[in-house]
N, C-alpha and C positions, 0 to 999 in steps of 0.2 A: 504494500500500500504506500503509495510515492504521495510525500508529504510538500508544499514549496516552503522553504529555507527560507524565507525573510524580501525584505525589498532588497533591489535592484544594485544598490548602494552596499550591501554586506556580500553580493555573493563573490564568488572565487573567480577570478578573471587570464584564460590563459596567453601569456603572455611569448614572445618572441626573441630575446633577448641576444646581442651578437657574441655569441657565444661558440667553441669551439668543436664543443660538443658531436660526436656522430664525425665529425672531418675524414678523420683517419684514422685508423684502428691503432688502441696504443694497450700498453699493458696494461692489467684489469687491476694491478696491484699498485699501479704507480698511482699516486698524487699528480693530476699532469693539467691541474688548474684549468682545465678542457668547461669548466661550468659556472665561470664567471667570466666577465669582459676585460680583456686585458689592459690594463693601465701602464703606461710610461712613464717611469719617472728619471730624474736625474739625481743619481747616491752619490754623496763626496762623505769619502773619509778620511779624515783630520787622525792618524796615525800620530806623531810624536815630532817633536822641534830639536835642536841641536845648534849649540855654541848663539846662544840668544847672546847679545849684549843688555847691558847692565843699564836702568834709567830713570833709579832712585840714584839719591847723596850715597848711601852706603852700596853702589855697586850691583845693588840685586836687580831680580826683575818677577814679576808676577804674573807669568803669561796664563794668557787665555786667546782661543780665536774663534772670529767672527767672519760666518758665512754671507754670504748677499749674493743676491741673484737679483735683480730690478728691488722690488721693494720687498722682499724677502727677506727675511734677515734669522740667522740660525747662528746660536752662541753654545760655547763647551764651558766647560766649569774651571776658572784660576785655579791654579798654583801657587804658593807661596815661594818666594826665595826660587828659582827653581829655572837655570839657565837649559837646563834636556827633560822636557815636559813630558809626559806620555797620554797622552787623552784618547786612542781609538774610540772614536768618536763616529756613527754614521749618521750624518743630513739626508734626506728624500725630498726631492721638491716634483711635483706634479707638472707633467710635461703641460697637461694640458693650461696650465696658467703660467708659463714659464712665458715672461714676456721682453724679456735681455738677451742679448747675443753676447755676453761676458760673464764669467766667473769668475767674482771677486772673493778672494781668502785670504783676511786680513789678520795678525797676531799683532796682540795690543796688551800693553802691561797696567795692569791692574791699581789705580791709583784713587786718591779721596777724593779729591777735586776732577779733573781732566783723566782720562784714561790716555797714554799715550802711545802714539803711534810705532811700531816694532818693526816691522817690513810686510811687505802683502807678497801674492801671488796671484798673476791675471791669467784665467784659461779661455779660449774659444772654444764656444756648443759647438760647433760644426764642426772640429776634431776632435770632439770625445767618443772612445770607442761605442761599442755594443757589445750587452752579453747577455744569454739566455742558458738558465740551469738546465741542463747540468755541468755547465763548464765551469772549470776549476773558478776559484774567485781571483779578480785583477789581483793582481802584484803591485802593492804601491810602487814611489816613487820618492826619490830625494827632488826639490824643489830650492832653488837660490832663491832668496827673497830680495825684494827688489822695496826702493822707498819710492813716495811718492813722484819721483821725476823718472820711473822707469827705471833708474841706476841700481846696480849691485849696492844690496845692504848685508851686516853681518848675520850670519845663521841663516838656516835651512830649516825644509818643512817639508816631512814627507806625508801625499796624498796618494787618494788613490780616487780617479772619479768614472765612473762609467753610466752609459745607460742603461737601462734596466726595467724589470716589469714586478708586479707584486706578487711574482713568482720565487724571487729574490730573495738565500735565507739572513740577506740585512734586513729587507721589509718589516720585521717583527721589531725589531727592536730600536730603529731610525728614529730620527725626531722627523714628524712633516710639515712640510710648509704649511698645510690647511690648520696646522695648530699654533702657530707664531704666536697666535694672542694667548696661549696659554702661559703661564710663571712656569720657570724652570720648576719650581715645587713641588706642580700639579702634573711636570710630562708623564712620571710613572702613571699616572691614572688615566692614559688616553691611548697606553697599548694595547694592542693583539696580547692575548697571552691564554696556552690550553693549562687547564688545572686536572686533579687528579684528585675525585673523593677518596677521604679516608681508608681503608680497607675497616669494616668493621664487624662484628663477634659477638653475638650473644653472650650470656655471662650467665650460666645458671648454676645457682648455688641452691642444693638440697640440705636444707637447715633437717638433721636426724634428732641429734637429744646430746641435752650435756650433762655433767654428772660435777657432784661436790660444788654445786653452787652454794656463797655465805652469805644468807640472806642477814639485812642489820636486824631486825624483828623476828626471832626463831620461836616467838611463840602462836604465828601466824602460818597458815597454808599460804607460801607464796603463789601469785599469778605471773609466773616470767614468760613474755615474749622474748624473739629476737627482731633487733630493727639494723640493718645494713643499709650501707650507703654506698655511691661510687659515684662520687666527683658529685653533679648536682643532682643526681638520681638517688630516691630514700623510696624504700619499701619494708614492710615490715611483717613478721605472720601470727597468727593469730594466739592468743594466751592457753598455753598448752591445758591439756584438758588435767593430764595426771600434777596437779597441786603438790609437788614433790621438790625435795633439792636436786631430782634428778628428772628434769621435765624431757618430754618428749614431743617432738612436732609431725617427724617427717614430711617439709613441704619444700615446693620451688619455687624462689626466689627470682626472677628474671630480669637482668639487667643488658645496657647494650655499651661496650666499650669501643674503642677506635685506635689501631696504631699509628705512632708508636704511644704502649702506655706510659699514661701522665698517672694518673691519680691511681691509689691501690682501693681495693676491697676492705671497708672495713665494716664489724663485726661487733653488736653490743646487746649482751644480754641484762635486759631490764626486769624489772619487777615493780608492778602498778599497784603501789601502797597508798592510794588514792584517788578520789577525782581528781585527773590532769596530776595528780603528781606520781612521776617515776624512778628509781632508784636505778642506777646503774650497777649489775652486777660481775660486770666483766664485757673485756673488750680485746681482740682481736687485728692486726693487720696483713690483708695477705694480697702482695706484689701481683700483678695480673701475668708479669713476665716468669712468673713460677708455674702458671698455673696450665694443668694436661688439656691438653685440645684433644679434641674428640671429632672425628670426623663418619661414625656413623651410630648406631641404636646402640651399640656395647656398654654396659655400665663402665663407668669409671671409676678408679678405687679410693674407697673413704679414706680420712685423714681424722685423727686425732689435734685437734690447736688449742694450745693456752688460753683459760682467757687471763689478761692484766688487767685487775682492780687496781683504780688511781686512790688514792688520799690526799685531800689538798689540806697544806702544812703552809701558813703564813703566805697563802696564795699564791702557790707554786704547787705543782704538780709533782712528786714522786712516786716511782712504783712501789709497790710492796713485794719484799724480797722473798715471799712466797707464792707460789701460782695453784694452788690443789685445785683449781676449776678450770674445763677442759670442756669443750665442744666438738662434737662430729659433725662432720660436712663434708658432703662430695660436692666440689667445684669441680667446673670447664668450662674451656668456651669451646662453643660449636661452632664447628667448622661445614654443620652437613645439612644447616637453615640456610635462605638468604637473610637477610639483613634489610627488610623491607624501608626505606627511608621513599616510597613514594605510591598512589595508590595502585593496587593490582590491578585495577580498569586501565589504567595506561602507565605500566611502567615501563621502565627503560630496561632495564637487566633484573634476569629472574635466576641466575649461576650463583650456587653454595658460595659461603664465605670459604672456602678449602682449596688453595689451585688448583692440589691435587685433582678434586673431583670435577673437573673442568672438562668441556667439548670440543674438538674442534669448531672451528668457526664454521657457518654453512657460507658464508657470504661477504660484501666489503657493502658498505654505506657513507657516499659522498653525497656532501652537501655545500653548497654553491650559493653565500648570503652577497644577491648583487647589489640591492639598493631598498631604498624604502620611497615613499611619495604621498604628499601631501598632510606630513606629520603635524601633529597639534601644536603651536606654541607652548610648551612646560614652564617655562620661567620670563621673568622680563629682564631686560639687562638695556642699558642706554637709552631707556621707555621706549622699547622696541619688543615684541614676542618672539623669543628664540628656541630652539632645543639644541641638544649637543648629544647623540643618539650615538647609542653602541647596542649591538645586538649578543645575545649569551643563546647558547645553543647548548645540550644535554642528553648524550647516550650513555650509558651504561657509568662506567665511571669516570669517564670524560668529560669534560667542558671546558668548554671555549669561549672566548670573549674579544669580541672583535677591535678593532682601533675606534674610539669616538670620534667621528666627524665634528669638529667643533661651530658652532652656529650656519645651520643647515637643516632646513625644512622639508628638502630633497636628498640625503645625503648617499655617496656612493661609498660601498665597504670592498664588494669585488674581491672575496675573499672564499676560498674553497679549504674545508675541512674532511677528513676520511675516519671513518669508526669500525671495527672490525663487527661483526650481527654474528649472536650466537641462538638467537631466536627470532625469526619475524615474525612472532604476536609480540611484540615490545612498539613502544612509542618511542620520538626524537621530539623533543620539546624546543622550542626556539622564541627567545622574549627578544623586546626590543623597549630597552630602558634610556633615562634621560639620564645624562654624569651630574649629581651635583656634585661634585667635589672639586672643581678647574679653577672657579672664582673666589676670592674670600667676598665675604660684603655683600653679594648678589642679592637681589630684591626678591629671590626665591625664600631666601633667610634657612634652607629645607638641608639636613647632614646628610638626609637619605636621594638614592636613587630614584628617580619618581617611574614607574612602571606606565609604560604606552600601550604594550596591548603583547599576549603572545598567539604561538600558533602548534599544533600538534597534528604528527603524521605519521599514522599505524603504516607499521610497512609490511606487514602483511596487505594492505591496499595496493601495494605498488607493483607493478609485470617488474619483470629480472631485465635486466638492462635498456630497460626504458626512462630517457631523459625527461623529468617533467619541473614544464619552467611556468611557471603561475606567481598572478601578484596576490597575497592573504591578506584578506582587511583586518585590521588589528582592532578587534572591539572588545571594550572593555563595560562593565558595569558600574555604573556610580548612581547615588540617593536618584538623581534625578531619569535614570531609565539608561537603556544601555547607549554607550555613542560610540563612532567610529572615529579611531584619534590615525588613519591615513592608514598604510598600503605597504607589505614588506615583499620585495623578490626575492623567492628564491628559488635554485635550480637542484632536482633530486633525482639521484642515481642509484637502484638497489641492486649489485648485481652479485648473484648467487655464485659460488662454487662450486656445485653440486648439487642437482635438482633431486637427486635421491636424497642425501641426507637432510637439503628442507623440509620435502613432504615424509620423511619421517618425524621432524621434528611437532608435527601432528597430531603424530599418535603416543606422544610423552608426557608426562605432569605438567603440568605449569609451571608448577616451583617444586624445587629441590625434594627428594623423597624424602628427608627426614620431618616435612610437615607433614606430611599422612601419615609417617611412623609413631608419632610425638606428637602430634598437632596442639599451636595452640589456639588459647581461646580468645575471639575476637576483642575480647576487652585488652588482653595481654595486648595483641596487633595492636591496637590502634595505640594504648599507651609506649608501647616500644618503636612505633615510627615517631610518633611524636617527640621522643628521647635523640632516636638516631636523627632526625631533620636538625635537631638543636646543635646535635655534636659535627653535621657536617656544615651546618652555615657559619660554627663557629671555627672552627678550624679553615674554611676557606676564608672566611674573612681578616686571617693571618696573612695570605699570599700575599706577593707586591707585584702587583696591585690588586689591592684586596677583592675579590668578590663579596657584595656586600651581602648584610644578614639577609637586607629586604631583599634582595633579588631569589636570593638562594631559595627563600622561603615562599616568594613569589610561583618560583618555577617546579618546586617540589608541591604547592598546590596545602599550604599549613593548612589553612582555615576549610578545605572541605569536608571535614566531620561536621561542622557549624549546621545548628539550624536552621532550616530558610525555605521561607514559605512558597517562595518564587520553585525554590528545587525541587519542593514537593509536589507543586500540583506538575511540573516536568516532567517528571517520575510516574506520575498516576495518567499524563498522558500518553506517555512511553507504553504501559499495560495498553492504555486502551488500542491501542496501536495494533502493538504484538497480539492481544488476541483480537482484531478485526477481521483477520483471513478466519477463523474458528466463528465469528458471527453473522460471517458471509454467507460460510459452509452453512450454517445454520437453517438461515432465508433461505438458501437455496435449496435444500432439501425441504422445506419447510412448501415451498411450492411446487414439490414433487409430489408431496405426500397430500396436495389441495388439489391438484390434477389443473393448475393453471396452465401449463404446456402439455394436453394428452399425448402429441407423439414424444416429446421426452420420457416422459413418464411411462409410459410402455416401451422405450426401450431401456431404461431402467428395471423395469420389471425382469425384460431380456436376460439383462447383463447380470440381474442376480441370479437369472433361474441357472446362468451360464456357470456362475461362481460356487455356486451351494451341493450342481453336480458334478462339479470338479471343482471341489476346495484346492488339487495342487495350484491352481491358476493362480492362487488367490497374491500369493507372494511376488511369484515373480509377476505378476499383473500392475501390480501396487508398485514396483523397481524400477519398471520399464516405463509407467506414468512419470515419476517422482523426474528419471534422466532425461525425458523427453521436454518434460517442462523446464530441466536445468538447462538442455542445449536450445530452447525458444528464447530462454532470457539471456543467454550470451548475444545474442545481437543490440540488447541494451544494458550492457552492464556497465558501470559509469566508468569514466572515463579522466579522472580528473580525484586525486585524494579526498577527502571528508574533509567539513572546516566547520567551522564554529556556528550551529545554526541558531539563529533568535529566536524563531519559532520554535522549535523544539524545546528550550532552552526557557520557554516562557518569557524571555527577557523584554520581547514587544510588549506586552499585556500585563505587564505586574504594575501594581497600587502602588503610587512613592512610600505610600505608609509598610507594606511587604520590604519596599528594599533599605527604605530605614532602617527597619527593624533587622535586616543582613548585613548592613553596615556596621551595626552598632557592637558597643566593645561588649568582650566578656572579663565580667562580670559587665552589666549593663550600667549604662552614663545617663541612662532617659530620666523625664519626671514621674513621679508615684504615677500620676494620674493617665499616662501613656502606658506605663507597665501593666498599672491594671485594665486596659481596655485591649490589650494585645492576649492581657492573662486570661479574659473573657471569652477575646476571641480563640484562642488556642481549645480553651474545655468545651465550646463548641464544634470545634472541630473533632476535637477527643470525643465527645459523645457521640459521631456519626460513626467513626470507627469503630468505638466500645458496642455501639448498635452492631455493625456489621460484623462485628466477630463474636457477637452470643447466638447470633443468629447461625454462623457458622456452627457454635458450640451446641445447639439443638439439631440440627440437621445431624450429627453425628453421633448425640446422646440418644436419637431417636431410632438409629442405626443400631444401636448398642443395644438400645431395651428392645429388639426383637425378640430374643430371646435371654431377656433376662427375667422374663416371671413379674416385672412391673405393671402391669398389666395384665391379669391371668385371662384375661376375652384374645383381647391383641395377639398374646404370643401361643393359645391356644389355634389359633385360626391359622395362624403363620406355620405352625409345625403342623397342623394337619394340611395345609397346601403343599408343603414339602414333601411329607411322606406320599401323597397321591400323588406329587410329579415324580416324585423317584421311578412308582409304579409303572405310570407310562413312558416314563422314557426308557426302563426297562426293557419292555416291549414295542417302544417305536424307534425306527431308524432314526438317525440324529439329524438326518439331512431332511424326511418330512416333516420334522417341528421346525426347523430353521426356517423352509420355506413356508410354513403355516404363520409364525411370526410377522416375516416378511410380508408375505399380504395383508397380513392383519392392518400391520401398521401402513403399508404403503396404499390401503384402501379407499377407496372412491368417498369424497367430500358427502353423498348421499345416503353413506350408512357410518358416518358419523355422528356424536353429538355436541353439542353447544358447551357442556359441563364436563369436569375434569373426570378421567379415570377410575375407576373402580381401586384399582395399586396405591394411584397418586394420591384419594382420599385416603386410603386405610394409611398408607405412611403418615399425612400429616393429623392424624387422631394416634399417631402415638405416642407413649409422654415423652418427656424430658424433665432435666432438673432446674428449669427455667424460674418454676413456683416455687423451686427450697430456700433462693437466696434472697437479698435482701436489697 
């Protein structure tokens, strides 16, 4: 049932782009930048100086050099004191605004007042070579420096300058002209640069029992839990039942760590000698880099640990030089779960945390971010609306982050990335964020990244080496309904290594076996991604240049546990959806069975008499439907990946007051009097459901007391139907009741009647436990 995706304005637009793509057959393995548009730039590298003269009172000098190209201007970082400088330094200026026929590179010493002049060096564009990778990289050069009158000055300066495409492995790391207005301070924050999520591990510790705990109160049955912690992660289990110095649990703990380990395990058994107050009865620390990893169902072997009681002595901490209480615990971390940090409707990677238990790859996955169009102004800067847009892209445990185009509402990235596919039911996520971080002072006032809109591409959608180049509208929801903040390109390649091992990868789990082995339980999931998203947004947001919390959090999807009313009635029209084809089927048997088409209807008749006297047909009849319908719909099967639909999505039709209320923080920021008119409207809605699932709960309680004796008429009449049909089907062939059935019900509209069945009454006069409750 073909639904339409939204207006005109959101949908997916394929695009053309000059791209290399399909040219020439190249290797399947290489990087060959084939699916973005090539760019020319001009690299100079500013390598190192030699025998500088002196241009302070005391003889020194403080070099630094400055690049120019027309009004271009590219600087390396001073020296102190320092006559043999070394800066390898690479400049990239974009051919296509290169608007001088000279390259100027000047070295100037570092002073309070006037910076002074040191000697330049002039190149002409038109003899600077060409190079395209894979050729080795230029070989600088020694350079005489020359002063302003053209004449030999003292010292030299070796470059290296060539042309070049952002194929180039300087590309990543260059300063570029389209960033001049940026502060030396801010360049780290407007590179290219791929990151690498943490490797992370379950942590399950099975708290057993510990023995010779000293409770302060021994004239009391202690109540001793155990409560652990790791790093910001605390969980605790429940107060053992045996009231004893020698308690007993036996439960699992479940924590999510990340290498390399920072924070250890630690371990503290309590006793609740109070409301809210607890006595600590010992405590524990155990290193994670001690601890057995476990890579399938085998139990791991228990440990015997200390526990350390503190005493605090003039407010200092001392151990006590005795330890007689002791704790059993099997720890590991697993190696034979994934590590869920996003959800299983569209994750990126679904491979154990264990290499060991690792696949070959089936495939490679290249992706081609060429540009974006008609972005939203984010900020204002000179009372102007500007953005400064970098794109973040996310497979498996890669990501990438593109260079920020700096004020640019069209900006071009032309940037190709490769991921190895070790499953295609996985997603590739791709955001496109605003940099605040470039300007101090900016009228954004904002420390955060501000988010444009992203896009998601199952690549199980996608044919094996089919190039597909489409612009994604970036829509986002906000209070006021969803909008379209502009347009991202990009160019996607998924090409397999083996078409057997894909379509095996079909018939496999989804995730790792040791969640069917072990499973756990959805409340565990959800609390344990939530754990793992915190520990990888935090740790990338270490890198330099940091990815930040927001983005990370953005692209792993935090907030979609959140309630939302917009997502619910989505959801409920997603069912009604999915079962449309079953209430088609429905009507349309339905006027089979009224004899609104007689010549259907009799051949219907046909085709059962056909079925009932050769049930073998019935299968392979039913197969050979199902593949013929499958090869009717290959001539419209789409043609272009899934993208973000509004309609589906309810995001057209939702009440500001619905997406308020999704906006809003948790724990809630609103007034009393909005809370309670949302708290209204929620039990409202609860009551419909609470309706429709008692009503379920009779329909099956009614099922039940058939023969439960609730009833002695009801289940009297039900058992004597039963023993008489046993009788005759006994004695009749199985295929004459079938076909008697069959007519029964496929019977002519004139010996039917207006009122329900004879069956259908006696079911609904049976009881239930509807009238017990309250």
């Amino acid at each position: 049932m073909h639904r339409p995706e939204g207006p005109a304005e959101f949908a997916l637009k394929e695009t053309s782009p000059n791209i290399g793509a399909g040219a020439v057959m190249r290797d399947k393995l290489s990087c060959t930048y084939d699916l973005v548009e090539q760019m020319q730039y001009l690299y100079v590298r500013v390598v190192k100086a030699k025998e500088l003269p002196g241009k302070d009172v005391t003889g020194g000098v403080d070099p630094y050099v400055e690049v120019k190209l027309g009004n271009y201007k590219g600087i390396t970082k001073h020296f102190e004191k320092k006559s043999n400088p070394q800066w390898n330094h690479v400049f990239a200026f974009s051919k296509e605004r290169i608007q001088a026929s000279l390259l100027e590179v000047v070295v100037k010493d570092k002073d309070v007042a006037v910076d002074d002049f040191v000697g330049r060096v002039m190149l002409d564009l038109n003899e600077i070579p060409k190079r395209v990778p894979p050729d080795s990289p230029l070989a600088p050069q020694w350079y005489r420096l020359e002063d302003r009158r053209g004449e030999k000055a003292k010292g030299e300066l070796m470059l290296a300058v060539w042309m070049g495409t952002q194929a180039d492995e300087a590309f990543p790391d260059a300063w570029h002209s389209d960033a001049a207005t940026v502060g030396p301070e801010a360049v780290a924050n407007i590179r290219s640069k791929v990151y690498l999520s943490p490797k992370l591990w379950y942590v399950r510790v099975n708290v057993i029992e510990a023995q010779d705990l000293i409770p302060t109160d021994k004239t009391r049955y202690p109540e001793v839990f155990v409560k652990a912690n790791l790093g910001n992660q605390f969980s605790r289990t429940r107060a053992s039942q045996s009231k004893t110095i020698n308690p007993i649990w036996n439960e699992d703990l479940m924590f999510v760590a990340a290498e390399p380990f920072e924070e250890p395990l630690v371990l503290t058994a309590e006793d609740r000698v109070g409301p809210n107050k607890d006595e600590i009865l010992g405590r524990c620390v155990i290193p994670l880099h001690n601890v057995q990893r476990r890579f399938d169902h085998k139990p791991v072997n228990t440990r015997w640990f200390n526990l350390e009681k503190h005493v605090v002595v003039e407010g200092e901490k001392k151990k006590e030089t005795k330890f007689s209480s002791r704790i059993h615990l099997r720890v590991c971390l697993e190696g034979g779960y994934h590590v869920l940090d996003e959800s299983t409707n569209y994750s990126s990677d679904l491979r154990p945390t264990a290499k060991q238990l690792w696949k070959a790859s089936i495939g490679i996955l290249e992706l081609g971010i060429i540009s974006a169009q008609g972005l939203m102004p984010m900020k204002t800067r000179d009372g102007r609306g500007t953005t400064d847009a970098y794109c973040v892209a996310k497979y498996g445990q890669k990501w990438i982050r593109t260079r920020t185009i700096v004020d640019s509402l069209a900006p071009r990235w032309n940037e190709q990335y490769i991921w190895e596919v070790f499953d295609p039911c996985t997603v590739i996520t791709v955001g496109v964020h605003d940099n605040g971080h470039l300007h101090v002072g900016e009228k954004s006032g904002s420390s955060k990244d501000s988010r444009i809109g992203k896009v998601r591409i199952r690549l199980s959608t996608l044919e094996a080496d089919r190039v597909y180049t489409h612009s994604y509208p970036l829509l986002v929801l906000h209070n006021s309904g969803v909008k379209k903040m502009g347009e991202v390109q990009l160019a996607v390649r998924f090409t397999s290594l083996s078409i057997i091992n894909m379509l095996s990868m079909y018939t496999q789990p989804l995730l790792p076996k040791m969640h069917y082995i072990h499973p756990l339980s959805v409340v565990q999931l959800d609390s344990l991604r939530h754990q793992a998203i915190q520990i990888v947004s935090m740790r990338l947001s270490r890198a330099e240049p940091p990815l930040r919390k927001e983005v990370v959090e953005y692209m792993l999807d935090v907030d979609s546990h959140m309630w939302s009313m917009r997502r619910s009635k989505a959801n409920f029209f997603r069912i009604t959806i999915v079962l449309g084809g079953l209430i088609a089927f429905g009507r349309w048997f339905d006027q089979i069975c009224n004899w609104k088409n007689p010549l259907t209807t009799i051949l219907i008749h046909i085709l059962f008499i056909i079925l009932v006297l050769y049930p073998e047909l019935i299968l392979p009849t039913t197969f050979l439907y199902l593949s013929l319908i499958g090869i009717w719909n290959f001539r419209w099967r789409p043609r272009h990946p899934p993208h973000m639909d509004t309609r589906l999505s309810h995001a057209d039709a939702a009440h500001p007051d619905e997406l308020d209320e999704e906006f809003d923080t948790f724990p809630t920021s609103r007034s009393s009097d909005m809370i309670r008119m949302r708290y209204d409207r929620l039990r409202s809605i609860a009551g419909k459901v609470q309706t429709v699932v008692g009503d379920l709960a009779t329909q099956g309680e009614r099922f039940h007391n058939l023969l439960s004796w609730r009833d002695t008429r009801a289940t009297t009449l039900f058992v004597t139907f039963c023993f008489i049909a046993a009788l005759v089907l006994y004695v009749t062939p199985f295929q004459v009741v079938f076909l008697l059935i069959g007519f029964y019900v496929l019977r002519h509209p004139r010996f039917r009647q207006k009122h329900p069945s004879a069956p259908f009454n006696y079911f609904k006069r049976l009881p239930a436990r509807v009238d017990t409750i309250f």
